[in-house]
C-alpha positions in Angstrom: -7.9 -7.8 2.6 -7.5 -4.8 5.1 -10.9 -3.4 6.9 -9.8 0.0 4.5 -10.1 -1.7 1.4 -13.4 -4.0 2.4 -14.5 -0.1 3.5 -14.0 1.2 -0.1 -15.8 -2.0 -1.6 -18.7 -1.4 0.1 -18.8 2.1 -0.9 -18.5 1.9 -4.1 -21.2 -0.8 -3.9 -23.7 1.2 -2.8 -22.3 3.9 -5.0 -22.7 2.0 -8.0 -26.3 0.5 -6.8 -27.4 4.2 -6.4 -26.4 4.8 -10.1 -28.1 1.8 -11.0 -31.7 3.0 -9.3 -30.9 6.4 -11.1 -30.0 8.0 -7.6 -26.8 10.1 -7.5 -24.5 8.9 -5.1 -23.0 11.6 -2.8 -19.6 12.6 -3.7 -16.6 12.6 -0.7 -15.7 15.8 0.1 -12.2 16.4 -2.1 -10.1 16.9 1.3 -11.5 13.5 2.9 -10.1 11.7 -0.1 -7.0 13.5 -0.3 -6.7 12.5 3.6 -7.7 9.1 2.5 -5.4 8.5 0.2 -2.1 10.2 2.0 -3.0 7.8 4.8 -3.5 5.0 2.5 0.2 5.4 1.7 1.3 6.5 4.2 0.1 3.0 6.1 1.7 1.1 3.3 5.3 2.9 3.6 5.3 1.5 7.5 4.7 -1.2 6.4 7.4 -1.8 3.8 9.5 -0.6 6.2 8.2 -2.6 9.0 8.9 -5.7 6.5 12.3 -4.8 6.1 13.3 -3.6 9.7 12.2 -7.5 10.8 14.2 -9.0 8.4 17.2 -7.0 8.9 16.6 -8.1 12.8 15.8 -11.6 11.8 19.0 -11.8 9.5 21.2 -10.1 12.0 20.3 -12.7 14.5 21.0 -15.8 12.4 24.5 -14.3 11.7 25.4 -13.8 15.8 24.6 -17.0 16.1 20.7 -17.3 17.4 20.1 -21.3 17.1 16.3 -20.4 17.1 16.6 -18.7 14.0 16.2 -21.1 10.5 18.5 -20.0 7.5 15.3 -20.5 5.3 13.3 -18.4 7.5 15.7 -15.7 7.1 15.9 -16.1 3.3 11.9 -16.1 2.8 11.9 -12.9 5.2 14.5 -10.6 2.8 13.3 -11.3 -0.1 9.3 -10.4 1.1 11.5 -7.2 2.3 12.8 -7.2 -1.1 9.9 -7.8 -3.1 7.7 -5.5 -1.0 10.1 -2.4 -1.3 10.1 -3.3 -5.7 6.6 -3.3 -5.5 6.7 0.0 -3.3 8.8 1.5 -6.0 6.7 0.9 -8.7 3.7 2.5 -6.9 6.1 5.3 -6.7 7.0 5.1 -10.3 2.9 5.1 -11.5 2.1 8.2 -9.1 5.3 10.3 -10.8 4.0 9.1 -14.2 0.2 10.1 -13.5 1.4 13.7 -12.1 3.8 14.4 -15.3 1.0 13.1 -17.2 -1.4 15.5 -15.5 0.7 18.7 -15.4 1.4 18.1 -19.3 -2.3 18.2 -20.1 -3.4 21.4 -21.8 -6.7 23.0 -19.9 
């Protein structure tokens, strides 16, 4: 668990202990979640791509010929570069969704 997501636990924590006592929890400004959440993503596109930068490296190493590089360690490495990006995508995928879904609603 990152420190930005134990961070956002314990605020909605207190947020939601606050609505329990009948106190109303101050609201982020809009811009500090919008900044929140583009670095949020932001964070999590370097490191996809961090992920798959190592394990093209690792993968080119095994095949010059680098006897401290294991076959199995190579495999395990491309297909967390692999299942990282999917997952990525999907992310991607929801957020398009969300926004059709959003711009489609009648005011």
């Amino acid at each position: 668990m990152t420190t930005t997501n134990v961070t956002q636990m314990i605020a909605e924590m207190r947020a939601l202990a606050q609505q329990a006592q009948g106190i109303t929890p101050n609201q982020p400004p809009v811009q500090d979640v919008n900044s929140e959440f583009m670095n949020l993503l932001r964070d999590s596109i370097n490191k996809v791509s961090e992920t798959q930068k190592q394990a093209g490296q690792m993968a080119e190493r095994f095949d010059m010929g680098d006897k401290n590089v294991d076959l199995a360690e190579v495999m395990v490495n491309l297909q967390k570069a692999n299942v990282s990006f999917q997952a990525m995508t999907q992310v991607r995928n929801r957020l398009v969704t969300a926004y059709q879904e959003i711009m489609n609603m009648q005011i």
